[in-house]
DOBAKE-279003 format. One record per residue (C-alpha): residue number from 0; x negated, y, z negated. Coordinates in pm, 1 decimal, padded with zeros to 6 digits. Last residue first. Example, Ala and Ser with C-alpha at 12.3 -4.5 7.8 and 13.67 -1.06 7.14 Angstrom:
2
<rec pos="1" px="-01367.0" py="-00106.0" pz="-00714.0"/>
<rec pos="0" px="-01230.0" py="-00450.0" pz="-00780.0"/>
END
This chain:
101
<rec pos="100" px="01370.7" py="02422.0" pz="00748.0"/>
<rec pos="99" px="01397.5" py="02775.4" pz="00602.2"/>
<rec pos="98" px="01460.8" py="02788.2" pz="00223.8"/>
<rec pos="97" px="01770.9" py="02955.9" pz="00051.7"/>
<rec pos="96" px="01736.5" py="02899.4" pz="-00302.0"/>
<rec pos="95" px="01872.4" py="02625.3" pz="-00491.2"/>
<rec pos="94" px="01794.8" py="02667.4" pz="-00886.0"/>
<rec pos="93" px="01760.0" py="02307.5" pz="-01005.3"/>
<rec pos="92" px="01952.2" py="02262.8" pz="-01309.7"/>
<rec pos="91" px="01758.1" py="02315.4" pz="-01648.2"/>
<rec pos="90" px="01597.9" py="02070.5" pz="-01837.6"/>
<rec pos="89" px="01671.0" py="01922.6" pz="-02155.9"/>
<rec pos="88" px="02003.3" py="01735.7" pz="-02080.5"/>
<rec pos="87" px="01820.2" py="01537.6" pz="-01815.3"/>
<rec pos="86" px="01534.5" py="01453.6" pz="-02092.5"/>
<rec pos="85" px="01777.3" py="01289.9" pz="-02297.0"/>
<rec pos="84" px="01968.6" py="01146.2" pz="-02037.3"/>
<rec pos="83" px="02238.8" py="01157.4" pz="-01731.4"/>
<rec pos="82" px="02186.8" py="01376.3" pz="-01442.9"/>
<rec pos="81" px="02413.2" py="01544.9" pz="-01213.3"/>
<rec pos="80" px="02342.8" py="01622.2" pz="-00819.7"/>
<rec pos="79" px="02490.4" py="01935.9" pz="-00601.5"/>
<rec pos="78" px="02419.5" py="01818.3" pz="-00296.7"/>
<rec pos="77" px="02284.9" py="02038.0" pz="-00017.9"/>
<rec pos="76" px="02020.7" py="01792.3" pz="00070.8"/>
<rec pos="75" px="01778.4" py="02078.9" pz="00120.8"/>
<rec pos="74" px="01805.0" py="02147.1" pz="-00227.1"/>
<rec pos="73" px="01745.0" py="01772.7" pz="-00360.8"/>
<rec pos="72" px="01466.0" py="01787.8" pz="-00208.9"/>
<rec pos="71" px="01336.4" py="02116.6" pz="-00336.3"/>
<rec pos="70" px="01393.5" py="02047.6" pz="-00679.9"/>
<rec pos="69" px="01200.5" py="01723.4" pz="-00642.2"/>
<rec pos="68" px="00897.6" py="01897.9" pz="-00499.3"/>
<rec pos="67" px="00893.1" py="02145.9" pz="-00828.0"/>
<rec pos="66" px="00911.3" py="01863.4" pz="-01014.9"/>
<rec pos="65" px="00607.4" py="01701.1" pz="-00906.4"/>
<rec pos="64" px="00550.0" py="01340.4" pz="-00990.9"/>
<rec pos="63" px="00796.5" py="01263.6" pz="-00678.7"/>
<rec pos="62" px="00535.8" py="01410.5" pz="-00445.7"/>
<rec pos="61" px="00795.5" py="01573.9" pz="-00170.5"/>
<rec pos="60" px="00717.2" py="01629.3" pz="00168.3"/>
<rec pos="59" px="01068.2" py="01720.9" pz="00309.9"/>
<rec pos="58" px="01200.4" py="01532.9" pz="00609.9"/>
<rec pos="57" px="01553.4" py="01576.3" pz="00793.0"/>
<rec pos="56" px="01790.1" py="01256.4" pz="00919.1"/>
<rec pos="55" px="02044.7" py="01229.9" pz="01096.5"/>
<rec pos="54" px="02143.6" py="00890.9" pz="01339.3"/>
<rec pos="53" px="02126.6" py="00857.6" pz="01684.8"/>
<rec pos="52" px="01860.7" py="00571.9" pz="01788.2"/>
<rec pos="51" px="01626.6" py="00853.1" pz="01871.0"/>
<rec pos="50" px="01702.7" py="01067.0" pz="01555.5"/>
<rec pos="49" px="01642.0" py="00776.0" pz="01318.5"/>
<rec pos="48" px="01299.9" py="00758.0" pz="01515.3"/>
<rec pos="47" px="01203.6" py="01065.9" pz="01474.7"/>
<rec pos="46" px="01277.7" py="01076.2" pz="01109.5"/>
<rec pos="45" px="01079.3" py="00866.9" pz="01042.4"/>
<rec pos="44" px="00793.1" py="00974.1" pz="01208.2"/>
<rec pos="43" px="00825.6" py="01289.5" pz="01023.4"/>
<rec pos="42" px="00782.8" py="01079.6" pz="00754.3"/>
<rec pos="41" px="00464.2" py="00918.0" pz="00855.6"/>
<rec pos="40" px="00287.8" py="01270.1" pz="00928.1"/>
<rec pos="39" px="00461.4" py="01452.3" pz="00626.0"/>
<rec pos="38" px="00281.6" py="01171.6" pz="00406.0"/>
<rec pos="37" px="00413.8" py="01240.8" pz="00025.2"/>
<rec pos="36" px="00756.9" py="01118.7" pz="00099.9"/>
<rec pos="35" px="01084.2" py="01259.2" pz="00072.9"/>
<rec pos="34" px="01405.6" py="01164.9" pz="00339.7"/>
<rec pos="33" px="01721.4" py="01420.2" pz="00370.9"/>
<rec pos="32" px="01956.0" py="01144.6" pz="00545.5"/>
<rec pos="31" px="02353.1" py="01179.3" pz="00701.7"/>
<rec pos="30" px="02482.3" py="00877.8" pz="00643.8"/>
<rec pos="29" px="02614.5" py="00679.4" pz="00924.6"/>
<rec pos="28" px="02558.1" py="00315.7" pz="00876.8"/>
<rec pos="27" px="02207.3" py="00342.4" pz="01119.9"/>
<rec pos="26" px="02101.5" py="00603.7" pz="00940.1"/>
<rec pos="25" px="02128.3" py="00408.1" pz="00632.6"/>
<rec pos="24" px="01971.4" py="00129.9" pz="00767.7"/>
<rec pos="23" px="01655.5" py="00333.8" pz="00898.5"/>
<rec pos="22" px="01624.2" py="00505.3" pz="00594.3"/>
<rec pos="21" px="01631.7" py="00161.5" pz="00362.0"/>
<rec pos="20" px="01357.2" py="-00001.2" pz="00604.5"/>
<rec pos="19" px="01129.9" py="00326.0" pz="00565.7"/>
<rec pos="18" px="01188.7" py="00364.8" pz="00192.6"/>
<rec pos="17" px="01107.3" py="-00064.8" pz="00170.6"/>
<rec pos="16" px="00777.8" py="00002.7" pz="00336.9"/>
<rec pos="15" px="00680.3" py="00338.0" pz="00477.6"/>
<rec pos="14" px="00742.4" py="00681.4" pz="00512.4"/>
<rec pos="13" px="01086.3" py="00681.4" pz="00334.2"/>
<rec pos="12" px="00910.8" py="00736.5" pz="-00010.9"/>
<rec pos="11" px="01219.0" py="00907.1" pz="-00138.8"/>
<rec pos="10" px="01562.1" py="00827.7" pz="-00033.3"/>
<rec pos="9" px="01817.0" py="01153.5" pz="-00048.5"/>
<rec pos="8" px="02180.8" py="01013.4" pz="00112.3"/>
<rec pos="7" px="02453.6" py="01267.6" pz="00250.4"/>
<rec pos="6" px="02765.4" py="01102.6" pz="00322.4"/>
<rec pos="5" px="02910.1" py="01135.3" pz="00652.6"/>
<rec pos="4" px="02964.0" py="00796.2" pz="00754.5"/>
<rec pos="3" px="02834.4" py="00563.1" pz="00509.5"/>
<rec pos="2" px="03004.6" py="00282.2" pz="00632.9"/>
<rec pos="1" px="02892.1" py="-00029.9" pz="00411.7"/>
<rec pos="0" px="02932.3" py="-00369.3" pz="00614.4"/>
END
């Protein structure tokens, strides 16, 4: 099995469906989770039950169509996160500024 132990994971739409099911394994191999999903509701969910069962996890509402939502996801995750492609090489790194939880 895959030990993720201390890694930090991003998985977006981790309300429901395959997101949930790839959160909750995750967790369960040790990586520490920042999850993104439109529905704050079902993700905080989530993240609930990841933290009952022991594992990490924090939620940000995120619309992946949004960029703005993206650069704050990948913000709270703390990890610095490269890009390959046209449009990559286009735009400018996300600009991390302190948020509060």
């Amino acid at each position: 099995m895959i030990d993720l132990t201390g890694k930090s994971v991003i998985i977006t739409g981790a309300a429901s469906g395959i997101g949930r099911a790839t959160a909750i394994l995750a967790a369960s191999l040790g990586a520490n989770l920042t999850l993104g999903d439109r529905t704050e509701e079902a993700g905080a969910s989530v993240v609930d039950e990841i933290e009952a069962a022991g594992g990490t996890a924090q939620f940000v509402r995120c619309d992946v169509a949004q960029e703005d939502d993206v650069e704050a996801l990948v913000c709270r995750c703390g990890v610095p996160v490269r890009t390959a492609g046209r449009r990559a090489q286009q735009r400018r790194p996300p600009q991390c500024r302190q948020r509060s939880p």
